[in-house]
N, C-alpha and C positions, 0 to 999 in steps of 0.2 A: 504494500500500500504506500504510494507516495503520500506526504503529508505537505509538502511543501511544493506552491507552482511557480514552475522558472519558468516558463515561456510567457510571452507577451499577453497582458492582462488588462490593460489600462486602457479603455476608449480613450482617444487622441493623446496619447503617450508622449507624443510627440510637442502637443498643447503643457501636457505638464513638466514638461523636462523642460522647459521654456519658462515658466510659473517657476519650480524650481529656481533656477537661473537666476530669475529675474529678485528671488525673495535674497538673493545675498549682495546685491545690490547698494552697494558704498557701505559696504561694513566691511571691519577687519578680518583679518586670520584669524584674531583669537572669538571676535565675533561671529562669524562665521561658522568656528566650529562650536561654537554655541549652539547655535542656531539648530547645525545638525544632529547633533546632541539632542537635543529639545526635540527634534522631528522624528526623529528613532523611538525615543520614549514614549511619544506620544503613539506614534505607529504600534508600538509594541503592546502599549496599553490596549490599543482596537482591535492588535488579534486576540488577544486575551490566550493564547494556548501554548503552553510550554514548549511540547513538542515541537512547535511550526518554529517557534521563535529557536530554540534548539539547533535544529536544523535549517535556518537561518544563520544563525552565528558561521558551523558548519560550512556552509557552501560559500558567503562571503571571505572566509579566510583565506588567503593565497596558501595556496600549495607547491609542498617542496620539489624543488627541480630534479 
C-alpha cells in the first residue's frame, strides 16, 4: 500500500509554484526560511497522519550516492 503521493497532484501547480515564489518576496534568508518553516508545519498539521508525514520526511531526504 503506498501511503504517500509523489506524482503530480495540485490543479495549476504550476499557479502555485508561482504563489509560492511570489510569498518570499523581499524577505530575507533567514526570513524566508521562516517562512518555510511555518509552511511545513502548517502543511503537516492538515495531513494530520504520521505515517504520510513519515514517509514524507523519507522521500525528501537526498540519498546516498
Amino acid at each position: 500500500m503506498t501511503i504517500l503521493t509523489t506524482t503530480p497532484n495540485i490543479p495549476d501547480g504550476d499557479g502555485f509554484y508561482s504563489d509560492l515564489i511570489a510569498a518570499h518576496d523581499g524577505l530575507s534568508d533567514d526570513e524566508s526560511a521562516a517562512l518555510n518553516a511555518r509552511l511545513i508545519l502548517i502543511l503537516a498539521n492538515q495531513i494530520g497522519d504520521r505515517a504520510v508525514l513519515t514517509a514524507a520526511l523519507d522521500a525528501a531526504r537526498p540519498k546516498p550516492r
